[in-house]
N, C-alpha and C positions, 0 to 999 in steps of 0.2 A: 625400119631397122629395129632390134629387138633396144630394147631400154633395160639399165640393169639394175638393182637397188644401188644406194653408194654404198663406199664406208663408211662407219659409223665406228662409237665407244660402247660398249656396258652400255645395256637399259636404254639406249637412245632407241626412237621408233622413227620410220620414215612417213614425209609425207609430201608430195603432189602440190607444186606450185605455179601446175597449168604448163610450165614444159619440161620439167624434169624431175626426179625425185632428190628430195634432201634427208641427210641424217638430220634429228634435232633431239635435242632436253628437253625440250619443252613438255614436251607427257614421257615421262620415263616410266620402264617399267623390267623392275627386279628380279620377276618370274613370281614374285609374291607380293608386293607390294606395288600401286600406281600412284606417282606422284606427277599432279600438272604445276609446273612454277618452281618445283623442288627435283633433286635428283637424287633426294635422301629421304624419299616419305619415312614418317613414323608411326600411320598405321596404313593398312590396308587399300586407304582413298585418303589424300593430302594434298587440299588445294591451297600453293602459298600466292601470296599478289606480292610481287618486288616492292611494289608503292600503289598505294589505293587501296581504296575496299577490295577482299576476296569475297563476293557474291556468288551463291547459286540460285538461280531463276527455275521455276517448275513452272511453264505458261499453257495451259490450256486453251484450246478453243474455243469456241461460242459454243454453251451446252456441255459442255465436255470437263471432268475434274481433275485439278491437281494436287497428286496425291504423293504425299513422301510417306511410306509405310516401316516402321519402324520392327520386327517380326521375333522375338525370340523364342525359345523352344524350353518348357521348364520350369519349374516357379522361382527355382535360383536364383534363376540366368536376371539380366538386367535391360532393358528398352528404353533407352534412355538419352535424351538432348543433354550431352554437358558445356557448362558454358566457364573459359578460361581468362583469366588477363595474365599474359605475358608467360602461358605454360604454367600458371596455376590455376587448379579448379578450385570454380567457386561454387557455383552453381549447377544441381542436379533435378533436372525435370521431367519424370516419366516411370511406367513401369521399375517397380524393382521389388525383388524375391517376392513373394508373394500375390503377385497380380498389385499391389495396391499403389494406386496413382501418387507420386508424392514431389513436393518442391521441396527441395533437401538443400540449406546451408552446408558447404560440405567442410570448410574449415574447423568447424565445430560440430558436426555431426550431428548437425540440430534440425531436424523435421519442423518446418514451416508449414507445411499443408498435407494432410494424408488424406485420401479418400479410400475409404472401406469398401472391399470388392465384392463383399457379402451384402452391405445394406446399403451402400452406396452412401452412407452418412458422410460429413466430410469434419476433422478436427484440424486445429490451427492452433499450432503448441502441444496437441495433445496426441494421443491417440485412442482416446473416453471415445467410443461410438454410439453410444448411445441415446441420443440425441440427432436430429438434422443435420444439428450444427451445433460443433461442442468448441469453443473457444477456452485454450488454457492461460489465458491473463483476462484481463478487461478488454472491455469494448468500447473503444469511443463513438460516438453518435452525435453527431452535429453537435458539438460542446461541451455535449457531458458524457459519464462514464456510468458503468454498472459492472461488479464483481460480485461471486457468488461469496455471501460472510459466512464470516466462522461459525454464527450459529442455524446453517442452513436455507439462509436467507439471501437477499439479494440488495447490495448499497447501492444505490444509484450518489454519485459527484456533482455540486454543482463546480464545472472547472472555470468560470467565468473569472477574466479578470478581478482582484482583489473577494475572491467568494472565501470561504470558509464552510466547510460541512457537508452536509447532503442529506439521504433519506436514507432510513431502514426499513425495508420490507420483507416479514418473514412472516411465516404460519406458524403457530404452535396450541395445542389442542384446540383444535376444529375451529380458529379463529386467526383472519389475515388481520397480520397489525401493521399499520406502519407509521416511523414515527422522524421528527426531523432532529438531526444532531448537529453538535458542533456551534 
């Protein structure tokens, strides 16, 4: 005998529980928007978990790769992982205008990490490319620290417990000098 969809609400979709069909919530779908967990997505894909982790798996095969492809059209436009607590952004990681890769503080609008799509240099605080690697503060390193000084030069910290001082090294006519302060 023929089998008929049920009824159903708004946005519920049917589905197959081995002998008959059911309406459910459980993936709604707006005509524009799909929400699985939610009957209200608020954007285009909205997956809520009532309780637990809301996971998605991308499991490949033996040999075979799993790939989440993020695609925009544009140098405007934005490709980009944002990461929220409680419906605020905090975090921004990926393409944005420009092609250039960047880990974006977003509460402050503070660029963490940029990489240059021209020379592939990467800055962290900055956006100086010129350089490998351009760091806009110091650098700590097993202990100690180095900052580029005011007069062209470069201080290395000792930060050791009860230390005081450190070195100055800088070049000035045709001759590196370095010397210790503090």
């Amino acid at each position: 005998s023929p089998q008929f969809l049920p009824a159903g609400t708004a946005g519920q979709t049917a589905r197959n529980n081995g002998s008959s069909w059911l309406a459910t919530s459980n993936l709604y779908n707006d005509g524009s928007r799909i929400g699985i967990g939610t009957t209200s997505p608020g954007s285009m894909l909205e997956i809520k978990s009532a309780s637990g982790t809301a996971d998605i798996e991308i499991n490949a095969s033996a040999g075979d790769n799993a790939v989440l492809r993020l695609n925009k059209n544009g140098t405007s436009n934005y490709s980009t992982l944002r990461f929220k607590n409680s419906g605020t952004v905090n975090w921004d990681l990926g393409m944005q205008g420009s092609d250039r890769f960047k880990l974006q503080y977003v509460p402050t609008n503070t660029t963490i990490m940029d990489v240059d799509n021209t020379t592939r240099n990467i800055g962290f605080l900055t956006n100086d490319f010129t350089e490998s690697v351009n760091i806009g503060g110091s650098l700590g390193v097993l202990g100690a620290a180095f900052t580029k000084g005011s007069n062209a030069g470069y201080q290395f910290y000792d930060r050791t417990t009860n230390a005081y001082g450190g070195w100055n090294w800088y070049a000035d006519a045709g001759k590196a000098n370095l010397f210790r302060y503090g």
